[in-house]
C-alpha positions in Angstrom: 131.3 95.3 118.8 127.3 96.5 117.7 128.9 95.7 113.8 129.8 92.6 115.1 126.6 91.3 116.9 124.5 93.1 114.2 126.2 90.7 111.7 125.7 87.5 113.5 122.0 88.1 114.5 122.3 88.6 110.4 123.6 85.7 109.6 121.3 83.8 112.2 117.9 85.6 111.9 118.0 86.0 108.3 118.1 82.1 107.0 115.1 81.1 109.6 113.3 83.8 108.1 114.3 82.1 104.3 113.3 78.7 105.7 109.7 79.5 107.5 109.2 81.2 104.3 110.2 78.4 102.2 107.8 76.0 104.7 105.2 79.0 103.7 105.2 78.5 100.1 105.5 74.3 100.4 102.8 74.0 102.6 100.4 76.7 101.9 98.1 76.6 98.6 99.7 79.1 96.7 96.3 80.1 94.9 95.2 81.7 98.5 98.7 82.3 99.5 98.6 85.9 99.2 102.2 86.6 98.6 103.3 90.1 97.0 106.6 91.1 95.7 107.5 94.9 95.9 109.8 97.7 96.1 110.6 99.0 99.4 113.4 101.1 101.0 116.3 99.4 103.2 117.6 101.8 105.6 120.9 100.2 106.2 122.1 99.9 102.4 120.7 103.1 101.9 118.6 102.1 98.2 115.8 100.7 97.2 115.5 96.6 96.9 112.5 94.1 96.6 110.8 92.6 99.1 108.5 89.7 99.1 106.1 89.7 102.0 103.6 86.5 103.1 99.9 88.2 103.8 99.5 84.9 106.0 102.7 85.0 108.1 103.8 88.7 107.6 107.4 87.7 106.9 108.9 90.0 105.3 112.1 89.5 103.8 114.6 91.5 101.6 115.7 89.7 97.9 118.0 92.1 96.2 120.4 93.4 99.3 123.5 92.7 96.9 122.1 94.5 93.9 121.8 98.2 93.3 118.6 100.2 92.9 115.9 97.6 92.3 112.7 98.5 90.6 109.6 96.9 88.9 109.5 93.5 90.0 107.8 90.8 88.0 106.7 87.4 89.0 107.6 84.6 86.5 104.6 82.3 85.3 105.4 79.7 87.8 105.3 82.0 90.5 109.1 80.9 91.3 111.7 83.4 90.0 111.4 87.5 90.3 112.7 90.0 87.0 113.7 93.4 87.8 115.2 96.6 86.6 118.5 97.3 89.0 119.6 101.2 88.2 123.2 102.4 87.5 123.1 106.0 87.4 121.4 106.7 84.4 122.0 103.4 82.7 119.9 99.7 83.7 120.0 96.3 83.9 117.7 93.4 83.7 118.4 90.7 86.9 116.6 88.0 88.0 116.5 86.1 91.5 114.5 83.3 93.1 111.4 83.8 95.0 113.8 83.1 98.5 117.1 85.2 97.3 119.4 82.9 95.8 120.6 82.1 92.6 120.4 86.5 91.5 121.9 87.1 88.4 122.2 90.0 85.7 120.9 89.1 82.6 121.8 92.1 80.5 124.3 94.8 80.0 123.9 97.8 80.9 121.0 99.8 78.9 123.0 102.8 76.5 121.9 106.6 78.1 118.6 107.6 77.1 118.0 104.1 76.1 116.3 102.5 79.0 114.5 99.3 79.5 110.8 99.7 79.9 108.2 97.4 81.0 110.1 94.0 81.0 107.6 91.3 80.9 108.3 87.2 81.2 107.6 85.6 77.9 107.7 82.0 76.7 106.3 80.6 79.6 109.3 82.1 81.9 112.4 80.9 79.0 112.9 84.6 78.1 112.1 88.2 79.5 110.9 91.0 76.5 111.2 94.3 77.1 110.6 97.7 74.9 113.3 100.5 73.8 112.7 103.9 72.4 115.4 104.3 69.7 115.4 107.1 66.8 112.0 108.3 68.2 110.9 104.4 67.3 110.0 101.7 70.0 111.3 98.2 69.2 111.0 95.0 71.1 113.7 92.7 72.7 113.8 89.8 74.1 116.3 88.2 76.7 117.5 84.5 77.9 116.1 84.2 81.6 119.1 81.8 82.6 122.1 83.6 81.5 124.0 86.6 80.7 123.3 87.7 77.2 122.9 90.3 74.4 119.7 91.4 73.6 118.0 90.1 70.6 115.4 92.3 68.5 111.9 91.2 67.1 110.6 91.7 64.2 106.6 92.3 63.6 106.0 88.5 63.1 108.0 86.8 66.1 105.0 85.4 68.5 107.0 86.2 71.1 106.0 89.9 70.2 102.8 89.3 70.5 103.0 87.7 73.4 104.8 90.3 75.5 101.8 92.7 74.1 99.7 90.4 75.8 101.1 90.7 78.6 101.2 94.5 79.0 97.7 94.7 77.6 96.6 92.0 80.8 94.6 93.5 83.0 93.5 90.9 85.1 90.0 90.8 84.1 87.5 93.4 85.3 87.6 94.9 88.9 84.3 96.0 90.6 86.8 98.9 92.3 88.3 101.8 90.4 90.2 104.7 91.6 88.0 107.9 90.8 88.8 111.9 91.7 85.7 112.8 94.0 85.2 116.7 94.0 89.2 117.2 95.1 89.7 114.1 96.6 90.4 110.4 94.8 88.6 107.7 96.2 88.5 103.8 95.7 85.0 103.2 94.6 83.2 99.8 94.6 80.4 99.6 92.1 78.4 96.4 90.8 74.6 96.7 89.7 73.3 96.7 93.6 75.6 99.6 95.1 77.9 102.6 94.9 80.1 103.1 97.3 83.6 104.9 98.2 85.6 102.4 100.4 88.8 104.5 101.4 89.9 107.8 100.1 93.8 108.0 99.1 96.3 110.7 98.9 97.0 113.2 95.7 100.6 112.1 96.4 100.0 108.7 96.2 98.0 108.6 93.1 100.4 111.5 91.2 103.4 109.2 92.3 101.8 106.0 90.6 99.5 103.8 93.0 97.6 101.4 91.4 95.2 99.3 92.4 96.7 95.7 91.6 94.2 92.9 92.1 95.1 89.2 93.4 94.7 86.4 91.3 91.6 85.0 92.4 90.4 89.1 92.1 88.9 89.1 95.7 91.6 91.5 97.3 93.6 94.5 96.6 97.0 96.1 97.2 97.7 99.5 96.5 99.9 102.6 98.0 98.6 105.6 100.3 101.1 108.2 102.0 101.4 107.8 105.5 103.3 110.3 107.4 105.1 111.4 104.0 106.0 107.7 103.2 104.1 105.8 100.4 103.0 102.3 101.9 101.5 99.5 100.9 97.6 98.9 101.6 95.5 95.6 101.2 91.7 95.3 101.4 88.8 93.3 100.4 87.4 94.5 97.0 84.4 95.7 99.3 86.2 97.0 101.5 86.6 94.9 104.4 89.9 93.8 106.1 91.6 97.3 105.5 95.0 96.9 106.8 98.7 98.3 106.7 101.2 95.8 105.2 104.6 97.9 105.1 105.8 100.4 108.1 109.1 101.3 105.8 107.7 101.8 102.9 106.3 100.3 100.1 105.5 100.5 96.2 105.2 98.9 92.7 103.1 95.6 94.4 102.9 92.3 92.6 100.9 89.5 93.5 102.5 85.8 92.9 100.7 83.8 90.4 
């Protein structure tokens, strides 16, 4: 009987939360929108998935429930389709959804062992995804369709699409006035411009030894990053001086991506 009214609450809550976030993105200007994509853990399929969560509304909804581990989510150019890594074991694939759920699809087979897909990037204005293997103790560069399953297809030196997934890992979203700095034994987030030094929030060794980044906005006047709370890494956003510190994720909350 609780299996049964869990899954009609399911099937009931679940789309109004897809539609008020759909009325979100239609209706809000995306360029303040303050939407972030990122990993989280769901307690009832037991794995990792992606999120996407509204700063604005706080809806928070799950994209990748029918997927297996999902990792390092990427936001297409357009700000309307997600990439991500979905582990098997020891072997990955390369999926992509829509920004509401629908439409998620593997791209690629399964990565060989020891072979894994790093750092997949959208290229080609959002046609096709690039990504880097280590093979023979040599990195090469693929690239994938984003609409269909399909083989990966290697670059050579010259391809422009080569240089243009370099571009992409080497983007850095312009300068930030806040850096993450060790402070005697502690790290700190430190805001610094020609006027004033100062350390806004101090975050946990775990946090930084297990990846946290601090990962601008677009228009580079907030930023989201990871602290440990009670054991559990979650996400963080805050003005880049350090106002409006609050707590975005309660279950927790990693690898943040803000849409374009």
């Amino acid at each position: 009987m609780t299996n049964l009214i869990t899954r009609v609450v399911f099937f009931i809550v679940f789309p109004l939360c897809m539609i008020a976030l759909m009325l979100t993105f239609i209706f809000t200007d995306n360029s303040n929108a303050g939407v972030i994509a990122y990993v989280g853990f769901d307690a009832d399929l037991g794995r990792s998935v992606v999120r996407v969560i509204d700063l604005n509304t706080e809806i928070d909804i799950s994209l990748t429930g029918d997927f297996q581990e999902a990792r390092n989510p990427q936001w297409s150019p357009d700000g309307e389709r997600l990439l991500f890594i979905s582990d098997f074991g020891q072997t990955q694939r390369i999926a992509v959804i829509d920004m509401v759920g629908s439409n998620g699809r593997y791209i690629s087979p399964p990565s060989q062992r020891n072979q894994a897909y790093i750092e997949p990037r959208w290229v080609s204005d959002g046609e096709q995804v690039a990504f880097n293997q280590v093979q023979d103790f040599t990195r090469a560069i693929y690239v994938l369709e984003t609409f269909v399953y399909n083989l990966p297809e290697r670059l050579d030196n010259e391809s422009p699409i080569l240089q243009d997934y370099v571009d992409q890992i080497a983007l850095n979203n312009g300068q930030l006035s806040v850096s993450l700095e060790l402070i005697g034994s502690r790290w700190g987030i430190v805001f610094q411009d020609q006027n004033r030094r100062d350390v806004l929030y101090y975050i946990s060794t775990q946090a930084v030894q297990n990846g946290s980044v601090l990962v601008p906005s677009p228009n580079g006047e907030k930023i989201v990053f990871s602290d440990e709370v009670n054991g559990v890494l979650e996400l963080f956003v805050m003005d880049v001086d350090g106002g409006h510190l609050r707590q975005l994720t309660y279950g927790g909350g990693i690898d943040p991506v803000w849409r374009p």
